[in-house]
N, C-alpha and C positions, 0 to 999 in steps of 0.2 A: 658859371663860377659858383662853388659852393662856399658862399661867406660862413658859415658854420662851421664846418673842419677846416679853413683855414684860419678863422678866430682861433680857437682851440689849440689845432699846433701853434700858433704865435704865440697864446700865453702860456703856453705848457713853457714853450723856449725862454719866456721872458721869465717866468718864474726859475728857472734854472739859474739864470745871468742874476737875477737878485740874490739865489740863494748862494751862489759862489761869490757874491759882492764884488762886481766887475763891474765901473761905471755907473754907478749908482745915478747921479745923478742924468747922464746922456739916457740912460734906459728908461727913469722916469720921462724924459721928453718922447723917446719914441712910442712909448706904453700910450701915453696921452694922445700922441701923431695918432694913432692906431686906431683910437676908438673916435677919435674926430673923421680920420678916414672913410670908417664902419658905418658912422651917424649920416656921413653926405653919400655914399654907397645908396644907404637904405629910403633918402630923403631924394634921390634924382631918378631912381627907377619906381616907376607905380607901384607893379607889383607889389614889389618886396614893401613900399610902404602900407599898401593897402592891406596887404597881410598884417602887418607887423603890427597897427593900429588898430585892426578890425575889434580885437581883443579888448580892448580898454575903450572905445566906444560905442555908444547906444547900448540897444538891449542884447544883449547877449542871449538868452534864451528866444526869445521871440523875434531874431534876428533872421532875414531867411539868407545871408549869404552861406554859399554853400563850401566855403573853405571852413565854416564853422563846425560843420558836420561830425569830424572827426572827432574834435574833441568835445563834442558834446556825447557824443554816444560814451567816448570814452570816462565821463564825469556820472553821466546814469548808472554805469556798469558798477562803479565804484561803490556810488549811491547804494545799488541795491545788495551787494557785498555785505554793509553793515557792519556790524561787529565781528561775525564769525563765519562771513563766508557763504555760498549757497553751495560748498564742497567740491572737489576737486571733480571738473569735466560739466561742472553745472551752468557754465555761463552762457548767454543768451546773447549777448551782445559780439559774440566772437566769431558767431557763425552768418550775420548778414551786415547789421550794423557799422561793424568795427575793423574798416580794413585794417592792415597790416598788423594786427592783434599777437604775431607769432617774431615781430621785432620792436618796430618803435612803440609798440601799445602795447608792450607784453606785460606793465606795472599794473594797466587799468584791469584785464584781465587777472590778472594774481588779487585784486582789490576786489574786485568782484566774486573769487571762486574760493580765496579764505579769509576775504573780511580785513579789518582796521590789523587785527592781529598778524592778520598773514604780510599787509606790508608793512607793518612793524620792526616785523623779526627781521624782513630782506633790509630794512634800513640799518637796524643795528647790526645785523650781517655785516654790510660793505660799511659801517662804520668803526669795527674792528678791527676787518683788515685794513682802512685807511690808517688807522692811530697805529697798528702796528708795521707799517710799512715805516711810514715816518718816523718814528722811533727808531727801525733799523737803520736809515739814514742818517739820523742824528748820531746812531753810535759810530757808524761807518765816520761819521765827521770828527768823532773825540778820538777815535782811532789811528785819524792823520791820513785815509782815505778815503783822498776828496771827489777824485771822482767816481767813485763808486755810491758815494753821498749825494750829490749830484743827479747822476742817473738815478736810484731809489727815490730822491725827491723829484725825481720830473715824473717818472711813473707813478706814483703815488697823487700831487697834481692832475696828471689826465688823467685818471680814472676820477679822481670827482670832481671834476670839470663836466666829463662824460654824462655819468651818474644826475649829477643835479641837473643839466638839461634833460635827459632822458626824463627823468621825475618831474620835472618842471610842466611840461608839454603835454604828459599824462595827467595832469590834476587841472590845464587849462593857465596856467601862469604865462607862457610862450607859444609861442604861432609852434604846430608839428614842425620836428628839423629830421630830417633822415638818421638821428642817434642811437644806435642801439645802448642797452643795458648789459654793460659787462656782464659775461658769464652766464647770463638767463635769455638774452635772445639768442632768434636762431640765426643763423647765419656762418660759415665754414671760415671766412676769412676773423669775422669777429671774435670770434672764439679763438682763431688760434693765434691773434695776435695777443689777446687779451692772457692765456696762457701762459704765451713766453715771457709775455712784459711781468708776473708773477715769480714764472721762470727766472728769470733775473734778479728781482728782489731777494727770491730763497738765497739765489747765490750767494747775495752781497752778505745774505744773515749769516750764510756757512762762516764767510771769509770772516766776518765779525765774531765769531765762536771759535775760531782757529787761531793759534798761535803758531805764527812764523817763525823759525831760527834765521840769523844773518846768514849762519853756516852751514851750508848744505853737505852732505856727502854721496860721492856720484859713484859708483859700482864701476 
């Protein structure tokens, strides 16, 4: 059972249902159910508690379990990044240290090979397109199409849902979850979902830029 992507699409869906103001109050109960659910999920299975706590107790550096590994390699890589980078193909950590380096670790290696700068720019990157996603929903909503408002706020939602756990896991805030980084990992399916769900957004912005007649005329 992967409790992470179905966290995710739950609150992707749940943010929908708020943002259409549907029940407001029955979906704050479920919202609450959900993460009560999530807490005794992660409190009756070991594992997933043992992971989940490894994080926030004892030493963390000097800790020898070895679910720690990842992200620690991934936090030196960072480290040694600096300010500006050790330049593009110079990272050290990507080639023994740092599995999967080429999906869910692809931020600690960008932090490593151009520095505080380099994931600076990817932040405010994917912080541009989130405000202007949203914004196109918002007008989609003054516009009187709602569900085209709707979908642009659920996609705009999972992507930084996606986003802040990916980033999260790479700086050592969350136990690793299988998340890729929109756009910049690798992956065939990832990308071209990630694609269309953009793909769509453009749409709704066309349709917001487009004025309708009632009256159409047919050839």
């Amino acid at each position: 059972m992967d409790i992470g992507a179905t966290l995710i699409i739950s609150l992707t869906a749940m943010a929908m249902l708020y943002a259409a103001g549907s029940y407001i109050k029955q979906l704050t109960i479920v919202t609450a159910g959900l993460f009560v659910l999530l807490g005794i999920i992660v409190t009756l299975v070991p594992n997933r508690f043992e992971r989940f706590m490894s994080f926030w107790t004892g030493d963390f550096w000097n800790s020898s379990n070895p679910k720690l590994d990842q992200t620690k390699a991934a936090l030196i890589g960072i480290a040694r990044g600096d300010w500006f980078g050790t330049g593009l193909g110079g990272s050290i950590q990507k080639f023994k240290a740092l599995p999967e380096r080429h999906t869910d670790m692809i931020f600690a290696v960008i932090g490593e090979e151009l520095g505080f700068l380099g994931m600076l720019f990817v932040l405010l990157s994917f912080l541009y397109i989130l405000l202007k996603g949203f914004s196109i929903a918002k007008l989609a909503l003054q516009k009187g199409r709602n569900y085209s408002s709707y979908v642009a706020f659920g996609i705009c939602t999972w992507f930084a849902m996606q986003i802040t756990v990916n980033i999260a896991m790479n700086l050592g805030l969350i136990p690793p979850k299988g998340f890729t980084l929109p756009l910049l990992s690798y992956g065939g399916t990832s990308m071209i979902f990630s694609i269309i769900s953009l793909a769509i957004l453009l749409r709704v912005d066309m349709e917001n830029r487009t004025k309708y007649s009632k009256q159409q005329n047919y050839v």
